[in-house]
C-alpha positions, 0 to 999 in steps of 0.5 A, spaced: 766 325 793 759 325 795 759 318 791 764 314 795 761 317 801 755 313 799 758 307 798 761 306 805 760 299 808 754 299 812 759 295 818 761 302 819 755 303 823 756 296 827 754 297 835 760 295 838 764 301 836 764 307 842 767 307 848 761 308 851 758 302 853 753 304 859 748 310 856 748 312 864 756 315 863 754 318 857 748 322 859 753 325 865 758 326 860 753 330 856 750 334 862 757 336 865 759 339 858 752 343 858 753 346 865 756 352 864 759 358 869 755 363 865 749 359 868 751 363 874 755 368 873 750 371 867 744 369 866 741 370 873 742 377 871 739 377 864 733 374 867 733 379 873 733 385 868 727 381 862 721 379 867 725 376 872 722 368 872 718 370 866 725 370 861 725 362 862 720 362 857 724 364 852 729 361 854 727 354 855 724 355 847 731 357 845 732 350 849 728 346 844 729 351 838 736 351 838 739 346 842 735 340 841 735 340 834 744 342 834 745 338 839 742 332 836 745 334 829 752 334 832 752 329 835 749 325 829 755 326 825 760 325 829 756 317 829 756 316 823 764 319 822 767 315 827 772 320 828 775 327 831 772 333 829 777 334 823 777 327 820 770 327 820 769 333 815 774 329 812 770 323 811 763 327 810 765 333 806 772 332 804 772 340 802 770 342 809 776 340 813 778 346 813 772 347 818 775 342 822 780 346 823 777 352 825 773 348 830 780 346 833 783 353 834 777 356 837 776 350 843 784 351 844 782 359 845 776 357 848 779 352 853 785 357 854 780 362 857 777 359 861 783 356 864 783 364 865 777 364 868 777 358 872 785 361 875 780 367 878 775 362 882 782 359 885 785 364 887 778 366 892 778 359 893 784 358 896 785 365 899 779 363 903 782 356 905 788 359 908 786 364 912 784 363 919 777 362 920 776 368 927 781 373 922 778 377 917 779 376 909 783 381 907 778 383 901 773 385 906 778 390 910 781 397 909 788 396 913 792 393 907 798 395 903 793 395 897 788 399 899 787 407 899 784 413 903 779 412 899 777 405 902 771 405 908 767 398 910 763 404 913 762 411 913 758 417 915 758 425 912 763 430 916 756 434 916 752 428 920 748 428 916 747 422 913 747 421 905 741 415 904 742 415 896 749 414 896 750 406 896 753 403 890 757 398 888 760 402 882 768 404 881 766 409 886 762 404 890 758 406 898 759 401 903 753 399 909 752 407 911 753 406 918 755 412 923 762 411 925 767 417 927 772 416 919 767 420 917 768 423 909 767 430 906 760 431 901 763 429 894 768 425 897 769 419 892 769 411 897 770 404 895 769 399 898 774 395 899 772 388 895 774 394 889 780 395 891 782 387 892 779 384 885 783 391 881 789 393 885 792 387 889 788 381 885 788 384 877 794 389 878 790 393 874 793 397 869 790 403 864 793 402 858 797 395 855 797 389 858 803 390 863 807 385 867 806 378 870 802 377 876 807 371 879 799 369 883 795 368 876 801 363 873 801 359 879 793 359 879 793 358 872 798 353 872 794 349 878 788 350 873 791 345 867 794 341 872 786 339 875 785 339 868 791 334 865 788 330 871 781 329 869 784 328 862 789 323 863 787 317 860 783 321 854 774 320 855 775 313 859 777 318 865 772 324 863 767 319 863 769 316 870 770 323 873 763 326 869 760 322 875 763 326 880 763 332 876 756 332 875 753 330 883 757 335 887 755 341 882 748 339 884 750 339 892 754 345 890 747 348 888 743 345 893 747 347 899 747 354 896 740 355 897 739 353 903 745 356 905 742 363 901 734 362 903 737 360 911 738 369 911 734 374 914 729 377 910 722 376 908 718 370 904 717 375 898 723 378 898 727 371 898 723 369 892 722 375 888 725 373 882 718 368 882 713 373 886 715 378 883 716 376 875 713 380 870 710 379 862 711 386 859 718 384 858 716 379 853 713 384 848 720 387 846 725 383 841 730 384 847 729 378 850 728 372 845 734 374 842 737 374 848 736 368 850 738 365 844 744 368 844 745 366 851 743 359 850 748 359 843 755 360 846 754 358 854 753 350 850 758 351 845 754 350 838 758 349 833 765 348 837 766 340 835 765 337 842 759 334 841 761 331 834 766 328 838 762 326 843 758 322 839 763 319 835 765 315 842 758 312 843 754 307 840 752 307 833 745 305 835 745 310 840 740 315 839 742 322 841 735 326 842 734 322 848 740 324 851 739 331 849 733 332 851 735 330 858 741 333 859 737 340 857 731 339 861 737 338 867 740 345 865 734 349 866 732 346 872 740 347 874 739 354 871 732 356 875 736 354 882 743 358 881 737 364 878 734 364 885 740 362 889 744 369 886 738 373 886 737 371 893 744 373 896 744 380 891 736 381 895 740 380 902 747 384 900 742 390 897 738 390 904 744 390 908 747 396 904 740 399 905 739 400 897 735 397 892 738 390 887 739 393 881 744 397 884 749 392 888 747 387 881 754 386 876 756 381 871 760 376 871 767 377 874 764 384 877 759 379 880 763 374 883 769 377 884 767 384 887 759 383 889 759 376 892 766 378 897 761 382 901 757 377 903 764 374 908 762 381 912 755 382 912 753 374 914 756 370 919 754 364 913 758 368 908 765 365 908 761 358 907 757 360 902 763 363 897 768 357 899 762 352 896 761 358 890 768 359 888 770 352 888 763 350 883 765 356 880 772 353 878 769 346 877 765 348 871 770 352 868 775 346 868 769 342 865 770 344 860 777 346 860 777 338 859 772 337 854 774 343 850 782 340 851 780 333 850 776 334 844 782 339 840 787 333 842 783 327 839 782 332 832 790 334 832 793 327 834 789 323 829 790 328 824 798 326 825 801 322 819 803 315 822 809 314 825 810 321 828 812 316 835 804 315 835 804 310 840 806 314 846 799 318 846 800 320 853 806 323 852 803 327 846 797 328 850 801 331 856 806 336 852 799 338 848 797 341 856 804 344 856 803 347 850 796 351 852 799 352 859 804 356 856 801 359 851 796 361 858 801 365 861 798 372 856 792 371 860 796 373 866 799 379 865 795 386 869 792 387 863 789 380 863 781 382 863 782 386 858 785 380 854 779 376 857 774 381 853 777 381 847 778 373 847 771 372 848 768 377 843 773 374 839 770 366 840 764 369 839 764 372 833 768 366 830 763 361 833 757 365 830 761 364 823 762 356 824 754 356 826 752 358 820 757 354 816 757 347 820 750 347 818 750 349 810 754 343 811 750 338 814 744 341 808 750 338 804 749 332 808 742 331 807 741 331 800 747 329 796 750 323 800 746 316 803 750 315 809 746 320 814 738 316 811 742 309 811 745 311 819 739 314 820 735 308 818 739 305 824 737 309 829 729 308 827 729 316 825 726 318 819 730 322 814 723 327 814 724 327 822 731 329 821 729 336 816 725 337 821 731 338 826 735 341 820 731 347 818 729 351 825 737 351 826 738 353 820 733 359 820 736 361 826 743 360 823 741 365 818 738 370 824 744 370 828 749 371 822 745 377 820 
């Protein structure tokens, strides 16, 4: 009860514990985990469509509104339980262990999906590291066994009148409309052949349950949680190690990307529209705000237990806002860069394709998959620019497939009774990745994207309801127990400080659950 929680020996908060014994490590650790794949693949096109730079302003508010105080707060309750995820609402809250429990079926769902997104991202990579350099990439040809008769690379009427309105990257796409003797009937439907790759020779699709296996996605798949068990082998000692490498060749990555994109022909306005161009007026609507802060919410996984694991590992004398503060400004500066590096090859894709942005924009695996494979025919530099912008695509998600499994696997195995053969931990650690491997394997049927959208509105939903109720727990916290003010003191923050931190998250709690 709240009595005994109280009287808890100050000693609990001694300095020696945490495996973090150099705040550098933990900093990495931190910025790996807030890097996120929708950073790429989602928001460049949010802010494209809400005033273009101009939308950083709600979001960097969303940043130090929302994240700041979450983030602190998480990691401050994992610092004084010295625990996993359960067991630290065990020790805090004994009735809200239940909530651990939720936080630990939604990493496992949310680390299985992006197992399922990172196996995509593989699959591209490899296929572009296997074919020969002079061969053409078999999404960029219309002379495979998939592709049907309506698949061109280029095309004019059989009228030879050229149709200038008809580019478009829909299901019923128009190629670059160059003259060439193949020449179509007016109406007649085209794809390009990038469609025809991702949905009849990647996906398999199929309209109408989820189909068979793709023996290609299991192998992918696989792959994913093997990288994934290498980097969490020996639990956070290895992640804290392999933070260093994950968080300096993101960097690289997105470094190399922009030179890479700015190097294409074009304009000085047109490479940096999204800058040049930006508009104010969007910001007067409520769209934007509320599309920041839901951005920000479930790209960094509030609410999903990781962070109060991470700081049950640091420290006790640690003061987490710092590292939040740095992990965050790190983020929007990687996010304006992959923002500019993304609207940079969608402005050079749309002049080749002789239309407008708007019109060759997707998101998602619409984005990458089906938009960015044209840039290995439209540019000499293209093949380069998707080898490095596949394999970061795949680095972030199996990041957070690590923590995201690292995270679940400390929660369940310290909640174990004592003598359940608690001391092969790494063969416990290893049949639990088995475990979510195949469990996986539902993700790699031919109705695999369908599932993919159901799984992600449904971590969504449930990460809204943790939000809301993780933080009435923390209420709870504040003004019944003296654990937190005696921590708190440790730390030199104040208890009016830690309100301060407490109320705008719990406001915007309450926002988002309406």
């Amino acid at each position: 009860d709240a009595k005994a929680i109280s009287q808890l020996p100050h000693t609990s908060f001694s300095s020696s514990c945490g495996r973090y014994e150099f705040a550098f490590s933990y900093q990495l650790t931190l910025t790996a985990f807030f890097f996120s794949i929708t950073q790429i693949w989602k928001l460049p096109i949010i802010a494209y469509m809400n005033g273009k730079v101009i939308f950083f302003i709600p979001y960097i508010v969303a940043m130090l509104v929302v994240i700041l105080p979450a983030s602190y707060l998480e990691m401050l309750m994992g610092q004084i339980a010295r625990r996993g995820i359960i067991q630290s609402w065990n020790k805090l809250i004994p009735i809200w262990k239940g909530f651990g429990y939720a936080q630990v079926m939604m990493l496992i769902v949310a680390a299985i999906l992006m197992a399922s997104l990172s196996s995509f991202a593989l699959y591209y990579f490899m296929v572009i590291l296997i074919t020969p350099a002079k061969s053409i990439l078999p999404w960029n040809s219309c002379s495979n066994p998939w592709n049907t008769a309506n698949c061109r690379t280029a095309y004019r009427l059989c009228s030879n009148m050229i149709n200038e309105n008809s580019s478009s990257l829909s299901l019923t796409a128009s190629p670059v409309i160059t003259p060439t003797p193949n020449c179509i009937l007016p109406g007649q439907t085209v794809r390009a052949p990038e469609i025809e790759y991702w949905e009849l020779q990647v996906l398999k699709f199929t309209p109408v349950g989820i189909g068979s296996i793709v023996p290609w996605q299991v192998i992918s798949i696989t792959a994913a949680w093997g990288l994934t068990a290498i980097i969490v082998i020996f639990g956070l000692s290895s992640i804290r190690k392999v933070a260093y490498v994950i968080v300096s060749v993101c960097i690289a990555a997105m470094t190399a990307l922009l030179v890479i994109g700015l190097s294409l022909p074009g304009s000085f306005e047109t490479k940096f529209q999204f800058f040049h161009d930006s508009s104010i007026r969007p910001l007067s609507t409520l769209f934007p705000w509320g599309a920041a802060m839901a951005e920000v919410i479930f790209s960094f996984s509030i609410a999903s237990g990781c962070l109060t694991y991470l700081g049950s590992q640091n420290k006790a004398n640690t003061n987490h806002f710092w590292h939040a503060l740095i992990s965050i400004i790190t983020v929007i500066i990687f996010a304006l860069a992959s923002c500019q590096m993304i609207i940079v090859f969608l402005s050079y894709i749309a002049s080749q394709l002789n239309t407008s942005i708007p019109n060759v924009m997707g998101m998602g695996v619409n984005l990458l998959y089906v938009v960015f494979p044209m840039l290995s025919r439209l540019a000499t530099t293209g093949r380069i620019a998707l080898i490095i912008l596949y394999g970061l695509a795949a680095l972030l998600c199996i990041t957070k497939m690590a923590i995201f499994t690292e995270a679940a696997f400390a929660a369940i195995f310290e909640d174990i009774p004592d003598g359940f053969l608690k001391r092969y931990k790494l063969l416990w650690r290893i049949g639990f990745i088995i475990v979510l491997n195949t469990l996986s394997l539902l993700f790699t049927t031919q109705g695999s994207l369908r599932i993919i959208g159901m799984a992600d509105n449904a971590t969504q939903i449930t990460e809204t309801f943790l939000i809301v109720f993780q933080y009435l727990g923390v209420a709870f916290l504040l003004i019944r127990t003296r654990t937190i003010r005696n921590s708190v003191n440790y730390i030199r923050l104040s208890q009016h400080t830690l309100l301060m931190f407490w109320l705008p998250m719990a406001l915007i709690s309450f926002i988002l659950f309406t």
